[in-house]
C-alpha positions as CSV (number, residue, x, y, z in Angstrom):
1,X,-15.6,-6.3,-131.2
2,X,-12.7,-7.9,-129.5
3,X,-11.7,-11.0,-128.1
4,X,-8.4,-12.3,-126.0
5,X,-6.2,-14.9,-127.5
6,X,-6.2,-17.8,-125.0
7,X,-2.8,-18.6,-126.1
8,X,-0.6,-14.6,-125.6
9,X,-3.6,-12.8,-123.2
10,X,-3.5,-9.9,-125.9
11,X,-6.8,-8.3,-126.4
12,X,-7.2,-8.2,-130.1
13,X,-10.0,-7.5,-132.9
14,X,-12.2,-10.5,-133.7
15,X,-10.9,-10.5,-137.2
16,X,-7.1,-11.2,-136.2
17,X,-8.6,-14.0,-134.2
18,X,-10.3,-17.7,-135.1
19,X,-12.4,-19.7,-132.5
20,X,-12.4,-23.2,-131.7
21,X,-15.5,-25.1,-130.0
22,X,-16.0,-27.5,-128.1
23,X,-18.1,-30.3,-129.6
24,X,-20.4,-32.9,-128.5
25,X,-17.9,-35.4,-127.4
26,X,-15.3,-33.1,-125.9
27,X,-13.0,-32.7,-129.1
28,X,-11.9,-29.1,-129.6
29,X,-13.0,-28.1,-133.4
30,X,-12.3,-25.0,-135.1
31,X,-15.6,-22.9,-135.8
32,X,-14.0,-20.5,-138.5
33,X,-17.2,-18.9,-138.8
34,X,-17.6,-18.5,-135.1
35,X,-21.0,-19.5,-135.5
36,X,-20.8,-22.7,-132.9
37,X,-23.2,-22.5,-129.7
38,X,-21.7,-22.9,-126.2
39,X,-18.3,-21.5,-124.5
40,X,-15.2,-20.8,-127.5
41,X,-11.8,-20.5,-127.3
42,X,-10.4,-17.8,-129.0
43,X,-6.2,-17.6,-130.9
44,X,-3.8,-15.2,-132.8
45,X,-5.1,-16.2,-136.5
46,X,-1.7,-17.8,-137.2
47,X,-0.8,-21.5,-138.1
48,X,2.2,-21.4,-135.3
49,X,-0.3,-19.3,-132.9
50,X,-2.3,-22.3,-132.7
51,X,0.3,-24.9,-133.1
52,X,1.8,-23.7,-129.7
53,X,-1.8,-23.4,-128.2
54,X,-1.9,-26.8,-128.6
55,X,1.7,-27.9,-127.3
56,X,0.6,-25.5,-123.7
57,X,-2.5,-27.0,-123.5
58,X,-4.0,-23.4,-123.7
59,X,-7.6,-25.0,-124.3
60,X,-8.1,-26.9,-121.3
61,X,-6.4,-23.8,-119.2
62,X,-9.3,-21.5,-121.2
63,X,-11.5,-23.7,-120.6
64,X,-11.4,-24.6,-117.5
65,X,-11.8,-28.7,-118.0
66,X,-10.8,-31.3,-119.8
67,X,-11.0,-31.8,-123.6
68,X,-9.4,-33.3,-126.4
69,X,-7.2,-31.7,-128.6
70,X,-6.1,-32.8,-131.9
71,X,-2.3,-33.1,-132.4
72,X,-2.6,-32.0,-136.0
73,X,-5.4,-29.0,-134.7
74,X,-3.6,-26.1,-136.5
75,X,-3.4,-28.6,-140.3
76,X,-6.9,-28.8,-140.0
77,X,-7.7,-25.3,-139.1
78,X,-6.0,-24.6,-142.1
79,X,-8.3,-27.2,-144.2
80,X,-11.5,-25.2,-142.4
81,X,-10.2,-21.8,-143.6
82,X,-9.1,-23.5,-147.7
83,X,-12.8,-24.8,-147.4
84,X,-14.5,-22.1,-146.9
85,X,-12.6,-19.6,-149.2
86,X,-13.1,-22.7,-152.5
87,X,-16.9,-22.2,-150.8
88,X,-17.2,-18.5,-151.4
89,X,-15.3,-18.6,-154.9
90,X,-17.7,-21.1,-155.9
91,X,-20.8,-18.5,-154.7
92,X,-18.8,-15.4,-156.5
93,X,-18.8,-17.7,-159.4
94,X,-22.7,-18.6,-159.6
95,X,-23.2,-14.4,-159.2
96,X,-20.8,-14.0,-162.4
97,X,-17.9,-12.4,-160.1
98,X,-15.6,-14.6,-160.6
99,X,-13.1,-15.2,-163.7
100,X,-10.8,-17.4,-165.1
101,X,-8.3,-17.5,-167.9
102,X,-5.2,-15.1,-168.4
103,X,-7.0,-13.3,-171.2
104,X,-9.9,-12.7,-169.2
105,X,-8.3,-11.6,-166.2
106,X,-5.5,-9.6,-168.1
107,X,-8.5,-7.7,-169.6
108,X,-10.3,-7.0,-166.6
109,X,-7.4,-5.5,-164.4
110,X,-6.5,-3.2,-167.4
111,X,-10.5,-2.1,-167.6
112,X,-10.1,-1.7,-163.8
113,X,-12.8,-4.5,-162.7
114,X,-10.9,-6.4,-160.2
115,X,-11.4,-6.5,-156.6
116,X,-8.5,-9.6,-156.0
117,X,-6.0,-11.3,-158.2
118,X,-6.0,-15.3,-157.9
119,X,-2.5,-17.2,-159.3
120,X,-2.4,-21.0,-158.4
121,X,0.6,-21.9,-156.6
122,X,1.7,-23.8,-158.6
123,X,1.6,-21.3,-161.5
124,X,4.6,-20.9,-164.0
125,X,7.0,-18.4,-162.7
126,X,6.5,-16.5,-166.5
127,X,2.9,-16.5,-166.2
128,X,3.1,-15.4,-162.6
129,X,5.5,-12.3,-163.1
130,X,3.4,-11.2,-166.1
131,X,-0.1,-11.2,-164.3
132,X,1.9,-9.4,-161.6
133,X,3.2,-6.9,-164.0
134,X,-0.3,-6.2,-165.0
135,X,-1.7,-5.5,-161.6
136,X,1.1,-3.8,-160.8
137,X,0.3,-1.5,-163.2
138,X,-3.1,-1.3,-162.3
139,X,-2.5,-0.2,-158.9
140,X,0.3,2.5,-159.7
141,X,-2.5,4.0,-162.2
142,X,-4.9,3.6,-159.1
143,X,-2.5,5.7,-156.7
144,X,-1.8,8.3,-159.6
145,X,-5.7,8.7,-160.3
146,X,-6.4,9.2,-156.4
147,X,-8.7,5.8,-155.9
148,X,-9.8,5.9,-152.4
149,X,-8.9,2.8,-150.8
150,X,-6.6,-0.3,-150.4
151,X,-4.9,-1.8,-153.4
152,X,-6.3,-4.7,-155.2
153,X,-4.7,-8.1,-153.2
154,X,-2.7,-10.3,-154.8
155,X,-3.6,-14.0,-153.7
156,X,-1.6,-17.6,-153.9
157,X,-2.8,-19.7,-151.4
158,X,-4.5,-22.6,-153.3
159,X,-3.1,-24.7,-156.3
160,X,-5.1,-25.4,-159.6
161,X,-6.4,-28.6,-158.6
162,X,-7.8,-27.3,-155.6
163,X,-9.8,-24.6,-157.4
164,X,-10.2,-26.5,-160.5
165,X,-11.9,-29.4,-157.9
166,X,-14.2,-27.1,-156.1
167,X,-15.0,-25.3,-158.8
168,X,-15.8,-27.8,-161.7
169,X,-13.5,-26.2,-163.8
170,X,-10.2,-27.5,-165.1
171,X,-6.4,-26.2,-165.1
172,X,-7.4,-22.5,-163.1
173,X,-4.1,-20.8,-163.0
174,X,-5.2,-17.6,-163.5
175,X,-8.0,-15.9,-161.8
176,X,-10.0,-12.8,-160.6
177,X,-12.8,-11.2,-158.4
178,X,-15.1,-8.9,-160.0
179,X,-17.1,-6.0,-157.9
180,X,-20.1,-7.4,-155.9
181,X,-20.8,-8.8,-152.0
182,X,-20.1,-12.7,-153.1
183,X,-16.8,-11.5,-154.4
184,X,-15.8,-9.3,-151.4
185,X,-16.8,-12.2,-149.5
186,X,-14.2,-14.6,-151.1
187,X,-11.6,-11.6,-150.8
188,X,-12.3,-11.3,-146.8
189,X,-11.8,-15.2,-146.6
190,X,-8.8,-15.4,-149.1
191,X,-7.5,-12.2,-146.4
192,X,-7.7,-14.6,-143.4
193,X,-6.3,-17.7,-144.4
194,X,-3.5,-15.9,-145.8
195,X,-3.1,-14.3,-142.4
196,X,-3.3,-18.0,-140.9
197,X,-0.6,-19.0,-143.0
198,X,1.7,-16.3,-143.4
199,X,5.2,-16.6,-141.8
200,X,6.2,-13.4,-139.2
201,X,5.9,-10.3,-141.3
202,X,6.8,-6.3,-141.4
203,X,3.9,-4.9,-139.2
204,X,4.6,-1.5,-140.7
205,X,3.1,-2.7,-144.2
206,X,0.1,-3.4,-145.3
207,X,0.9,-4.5,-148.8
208,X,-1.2,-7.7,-150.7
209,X,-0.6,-11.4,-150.0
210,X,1.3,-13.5,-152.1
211,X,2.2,-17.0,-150.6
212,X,0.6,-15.8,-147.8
213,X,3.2,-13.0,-147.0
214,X,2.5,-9.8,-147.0
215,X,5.3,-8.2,-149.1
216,X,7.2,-5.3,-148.3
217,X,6.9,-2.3,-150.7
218,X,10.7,-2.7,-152.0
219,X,10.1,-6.3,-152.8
220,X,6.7,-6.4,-154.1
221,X,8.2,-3.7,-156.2
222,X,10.9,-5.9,-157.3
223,X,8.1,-8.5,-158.7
């Protein structure tokens, strides 16, 4: 299914994409589930995408009438997209698909469990590399043993407060996704937002997130 961004007039897959509805008193809201009843707007899935909807007034012209926009629209699209991903890590956890701990999740990428890798942002750069290292090797043994299939991602969008909050657990610097739907869930979700937040990128790769970038091969590589 496609859509056309409101903002460039590109005709574009629903999942590069994020709607925003219209609600009850005329405000324009983001409906990252694009579940909302009534007419949508849609926009390149992209913090500046919709930053610059917002300075053209690109809603109204959709639209075709009058709404309010809020200034700070593509901050709290981002806050809609962090919700819902601590939302479906906290359902991968109640189905047992979700891990934390660097012993656990060490263990579990070298037994080849792992769907997604989850490093807080605010993780020490030693710890970081080593987890890294380790799924690093996991996906070279992947490629050399003919998995069918993307790499597992590689995920830092939320810090260990933020997980640690939503998830009633403390200090969560290290985490993973085990095999099952709640888990691919979370991985889809963790996939946009890091598209939402990602700076311009190599089009030609499709390498895992980090940051929100998606890494070239030389420098993820490098890591």
């Amino acid at each position: 299914m496609t859509r056309t961004c409101a903002l460039t007039r590109k005709e574009l897959p629903v999942e590069a994409l994020v709607r925003f509805a219209v609600s009850p008193d005329g405000l324009i809201v983001p409906d990252v589930d694009a579940r909302a009843e009534g007419r949508g707007v849609w926009i390149t899935l992209s913090h500046e995408a919709v930053a610059e909807a917002v300075r053209k007034k690109a809603f109204a012209r959709s639209l075709k009438s009058a709404v309010e926009v809020p200034d700070d629209l593509a901050d709290l699209t981002k806050l809609r997209l962090e919700q819902r991903l601590l939302s479906a890590l906290g359902m991968a956890r109640k189905a047992g698909q979700f891990i934390t701990g660097a012993t656990k999740v060490r263990s579990a990428l070298e037994a080849n469990e792992v769907v997604a890798l989850l490093t807080a942002s605010d993780a020490a750069e030693d710890g970081r590399n080593k987890m890294a290292g380790t799924l690093r090797a996991l996906n070279h043994a992947r490629r050399e043993q003919g998995f069918a299939g993307a790499e597992v991602p590689h995920f830092e969008l939320l810090s260990s407060a933020q997980m640690g909050l939503a998830l009633g657990l403390e200090n969560v610097i290290h985490a993973a996704l085990t095999t099952g739907a709640a888990a691919q869930s979370a991985v889809e979700k963790a996939r946009r937002l890091a598209q939402y937040i990602a700076p311009a990128k190599d089009e030609t790769t499709d390498r895992a997130a980090v940051n929100g970038v998606l890494l070239s091969a030389e420098h993820d590589e490098r890591r």
